[in-house]
C-alpha positions in Angstrom: 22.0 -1.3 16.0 22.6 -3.6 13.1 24.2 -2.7 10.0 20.8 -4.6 8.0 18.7 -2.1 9.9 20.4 1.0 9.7 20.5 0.5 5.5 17.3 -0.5 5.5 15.8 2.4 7.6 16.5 4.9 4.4 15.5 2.0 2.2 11.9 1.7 3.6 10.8 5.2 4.1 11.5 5.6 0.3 9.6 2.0 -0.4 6.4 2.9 1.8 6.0 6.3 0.2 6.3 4.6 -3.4 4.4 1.8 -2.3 1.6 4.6 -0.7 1.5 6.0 -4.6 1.2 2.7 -6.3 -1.7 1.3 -3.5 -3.7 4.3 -4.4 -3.1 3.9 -8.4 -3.7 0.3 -7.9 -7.0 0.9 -5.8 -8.4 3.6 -8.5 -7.9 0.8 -10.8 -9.6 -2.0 -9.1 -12.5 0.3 -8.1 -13.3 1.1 -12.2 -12.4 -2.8 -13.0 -15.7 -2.9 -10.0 -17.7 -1.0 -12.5 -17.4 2.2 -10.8 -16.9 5.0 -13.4 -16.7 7.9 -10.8 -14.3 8.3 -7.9 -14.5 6.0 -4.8 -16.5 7.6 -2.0 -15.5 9.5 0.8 -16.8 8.4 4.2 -18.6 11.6 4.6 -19.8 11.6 1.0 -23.6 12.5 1.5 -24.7 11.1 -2.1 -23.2 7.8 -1.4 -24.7 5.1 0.4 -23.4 3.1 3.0 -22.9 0.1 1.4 -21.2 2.2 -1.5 -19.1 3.4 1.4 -18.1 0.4 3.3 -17.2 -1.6 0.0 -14.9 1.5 -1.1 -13.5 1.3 2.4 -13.0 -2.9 2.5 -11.6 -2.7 -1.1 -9.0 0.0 -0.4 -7.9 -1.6 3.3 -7.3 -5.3 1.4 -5.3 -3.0 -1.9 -3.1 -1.0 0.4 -2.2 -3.9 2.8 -1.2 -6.1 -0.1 0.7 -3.3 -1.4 2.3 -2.8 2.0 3.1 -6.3 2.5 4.9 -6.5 -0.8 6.7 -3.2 -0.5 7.7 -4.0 2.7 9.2 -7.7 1.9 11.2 -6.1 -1.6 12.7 -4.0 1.0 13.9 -6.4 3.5 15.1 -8.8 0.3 16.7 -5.9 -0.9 19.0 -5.5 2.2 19.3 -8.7 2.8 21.2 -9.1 -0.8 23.1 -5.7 0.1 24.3 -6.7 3.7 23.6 -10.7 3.9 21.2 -10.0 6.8 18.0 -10.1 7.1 16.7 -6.6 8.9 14.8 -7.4 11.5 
């Protein structure tokens, strides 16, 4: 296995869960910037409607991907300056 890959094993388990905590931080945010005061809804949230629902759901999917996507390429940046590799 290569060296990039091995250092950037430890390396991205730490980035995804920080990058899991700052998604969710970032999502709350966007969902009060919506004009939501209250928490987003939970899929089997029976006061909520389904639009309410499936706009909570859209929103979060497009916040953590972004999130992931980001995390994911600091990381592999990250080794590349530690190692001179990319880790693929």
């Amino acid at each position: 296995m290569k060296t990039a890959k091995l250092a950037y094993r430890p390396l991205g388990l730490a980035f995804g869960f920080a990058g899991g905590i700052a998604a969710r931080a970032a999502f709350n945010q966007v969902w009060k910037w919506a004009g939501h005061d209250d928490d987003a809804p939970d899929a089997m949230d029976e006061e909520r409607t389904w639009r309410e629902i499936l706009l909570a759901a859209a929103l979060q999917g497009a916040v953590f991907a972004v999130v992931k996507a980001a995390v994911d390429r600091a990381g592999a940046t990250s080794v590349r300056r530690l190692t001179g590799t990319w880790p693929s």
